[in-house]
N, C-alpha and C positions, 0 to 999 in steps of 0.2 A: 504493500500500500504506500503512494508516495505522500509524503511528507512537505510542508512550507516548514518545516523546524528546521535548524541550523544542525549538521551533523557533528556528532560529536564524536571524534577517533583522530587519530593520528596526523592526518590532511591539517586538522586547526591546529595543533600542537605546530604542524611546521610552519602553517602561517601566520601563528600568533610570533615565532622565533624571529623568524623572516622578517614581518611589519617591525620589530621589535627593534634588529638589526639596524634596518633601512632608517627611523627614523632616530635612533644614537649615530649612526655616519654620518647623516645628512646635519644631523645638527650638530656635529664633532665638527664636519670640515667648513661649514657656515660659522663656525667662532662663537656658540650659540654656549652662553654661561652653563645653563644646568644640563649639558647633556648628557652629562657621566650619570644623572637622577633617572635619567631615561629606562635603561635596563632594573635599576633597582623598581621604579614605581611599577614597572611591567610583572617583574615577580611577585612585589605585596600585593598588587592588583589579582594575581593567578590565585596566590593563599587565601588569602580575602574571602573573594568570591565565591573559592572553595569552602570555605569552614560554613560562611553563610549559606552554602548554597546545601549544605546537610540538616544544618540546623533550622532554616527556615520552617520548614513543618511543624516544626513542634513552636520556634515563637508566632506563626500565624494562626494557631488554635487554641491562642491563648491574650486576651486582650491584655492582661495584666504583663506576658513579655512581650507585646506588640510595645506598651508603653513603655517598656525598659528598656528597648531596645529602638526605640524614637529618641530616648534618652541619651542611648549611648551617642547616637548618630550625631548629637544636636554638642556633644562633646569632643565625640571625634573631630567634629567639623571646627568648634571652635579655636580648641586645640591648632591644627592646620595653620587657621586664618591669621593666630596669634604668633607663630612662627615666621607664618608669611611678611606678616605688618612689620612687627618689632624689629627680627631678624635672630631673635632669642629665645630659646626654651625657658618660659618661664610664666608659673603656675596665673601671675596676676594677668597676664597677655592674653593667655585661655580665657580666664575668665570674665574679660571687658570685652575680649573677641564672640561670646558666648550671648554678650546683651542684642548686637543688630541680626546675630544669624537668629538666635531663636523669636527673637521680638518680633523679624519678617514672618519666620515661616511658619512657628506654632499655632499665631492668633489664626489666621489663612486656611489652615490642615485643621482647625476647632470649629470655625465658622463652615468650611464646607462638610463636615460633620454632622452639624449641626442643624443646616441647610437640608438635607438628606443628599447630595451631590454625589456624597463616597459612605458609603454603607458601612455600620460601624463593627466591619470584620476586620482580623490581622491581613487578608490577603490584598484589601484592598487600600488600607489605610499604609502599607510598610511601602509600596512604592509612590504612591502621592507625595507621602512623607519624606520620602528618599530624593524626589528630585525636587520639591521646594529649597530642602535644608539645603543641599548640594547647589541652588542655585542661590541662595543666600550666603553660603560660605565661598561661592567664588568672588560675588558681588561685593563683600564684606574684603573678601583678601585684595580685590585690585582696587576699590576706591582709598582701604586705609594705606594702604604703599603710596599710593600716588598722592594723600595729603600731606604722606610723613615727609615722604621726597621734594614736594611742592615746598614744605615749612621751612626743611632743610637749605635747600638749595636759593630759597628768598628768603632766608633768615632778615636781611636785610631790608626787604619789603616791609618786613612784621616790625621790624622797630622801628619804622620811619611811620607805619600807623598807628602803633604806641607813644609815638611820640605829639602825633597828632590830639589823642586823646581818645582813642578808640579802647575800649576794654580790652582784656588779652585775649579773649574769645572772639569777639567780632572784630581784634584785628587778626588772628588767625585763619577764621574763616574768608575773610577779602581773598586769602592768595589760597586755601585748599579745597574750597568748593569748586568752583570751576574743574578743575582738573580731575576730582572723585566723582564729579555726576559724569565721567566720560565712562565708568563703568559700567554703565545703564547701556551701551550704547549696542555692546555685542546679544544682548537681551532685544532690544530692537531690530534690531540687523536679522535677528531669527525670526521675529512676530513679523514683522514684512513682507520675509520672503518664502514665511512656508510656504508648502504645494508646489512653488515655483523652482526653488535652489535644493530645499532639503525636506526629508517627510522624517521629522525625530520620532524619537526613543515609543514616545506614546502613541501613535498612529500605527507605528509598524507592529508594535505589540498585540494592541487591540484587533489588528487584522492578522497576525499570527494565532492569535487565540481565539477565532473563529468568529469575531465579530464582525459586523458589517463596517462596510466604507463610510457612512453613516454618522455609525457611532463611534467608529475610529478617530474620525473628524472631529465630531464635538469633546469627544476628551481632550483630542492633543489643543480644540482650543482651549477648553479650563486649563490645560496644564500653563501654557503661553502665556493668558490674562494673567494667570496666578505668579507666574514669576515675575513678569514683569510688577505685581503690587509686592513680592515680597521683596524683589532685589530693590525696589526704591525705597520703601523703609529702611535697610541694612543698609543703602548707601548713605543715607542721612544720619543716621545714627551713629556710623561708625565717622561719618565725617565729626559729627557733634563729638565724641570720645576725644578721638584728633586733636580735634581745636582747639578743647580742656584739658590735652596732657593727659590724658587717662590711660592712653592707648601713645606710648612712644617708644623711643631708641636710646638705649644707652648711651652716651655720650665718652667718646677713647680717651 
């Protein structure tokens, strides 16, 4: 009987190697900072997906590890973001980085809950869940870099509007707003050009899982709407963090 599922045997093993390969050279001989991360993220990405990919069953028949396990996500993710931003492992970075991702994506994943939109099972709530946070913990890691690196690199912006009389906040914000609302922008770029450039993650899903065109459709567009409202909350808020020194860089 043929199958729309993606086979799983030895064929993807070598193509997961392969893409794996291709894009550590390509970004080796491009001069491209993190590409040595390339192959590492490839194999935590393999374990990962593995462990969950056992475990799933038993946390989707069980709301109370669906919620733990929303939990974890909303940590992991922070965790990341605070990496990303600061440039440092460190416990307070998590946990400022942990205020714009969960504040985008929890209220969002409660409301359409709530709504009756996603039906209040583990199967359906662990991936809504998964690509809000995920779209909040990218939105959250590239507008707070780009405030930090904004602050940084106009330091002297910020005391010439301190000097003016501006609070240190809104004179902060003059030079790292701009530059963190451009993180909204690859969030845009997707809502645009679905159907036309790309059919994501949700669309393809729903019609691998025997759903119609339909209602493939109307998911991936909640899914769409739904990041773009949660990645603009996290981008504000973590700009707001920013601006208040909440969320910074150690200083060498």
């Amino acid at each position: 009987m043929s199958s729309t599922m993606l086979e799983v045997g030895p064929r993807l093993a070598v193509a997961l190697v392969v893409l794996t390969l291709v894009a550590a050279v390509v970004a080796g001989l491009g001069q491209l900072g993190p590409w040595r991360q390339i192959p590492v993220a490839a194999v935590r990405a393999t374990l990962q997906l593995g462990a969950v990919s056992l475990l799933i069953a038993a946390i989707v028949a069980s709301l109370w590890f669906t919620a733990l396990f929303v939990v974890a996500m909303v940590g992991t993710a922070a965790w990341t973001s605070g990496q990303r931003i600061t440039r440092a492992r460190r416990v307070t970075s998590a946990l400022w980085a942990a205020v714009p991702i969960a504040g985008g994506s929890l209220p969002i994943v409660v409301g359409l809950i709530a709504g009756g939109l996603v039906p209040l099972t583990g199967i359906a709530i662990v991936p809504i869940a998964g690509i809000l946070i995920g779209g909040a913990m990218t939105a959250t890691s590239l507008a707070g870099r780009r405030a930090l690196d904004e602050l940084e690199s106009r330091h002297g912006e910020v005391e010439a509007a301190l000097s003016l009389g501006f609070p240190d906040r809104d004179a902060a914000l003059e030079i790292c707003r701009p530059s963190a609302g451009q993180a909204l922008v690859p969030a845009l770029d997707q809502t645009r050009t679905v159907g036309l450039v790309t059919l994501p993650g949700a669309f393809v899903g729903v019609l691998l899982g025997g759903g119609s065109a339909v209602e493939a459709g109307a998911t991936q567009l909640l899914v769409l709407i739904g990041l773009l409202a949660v990645e603009s909350v996290a981008i504000v808020v973590v700009t707001e963090l920013a601006a208040r020194a909440r969320l910074a860089r150690q200083r060498p």
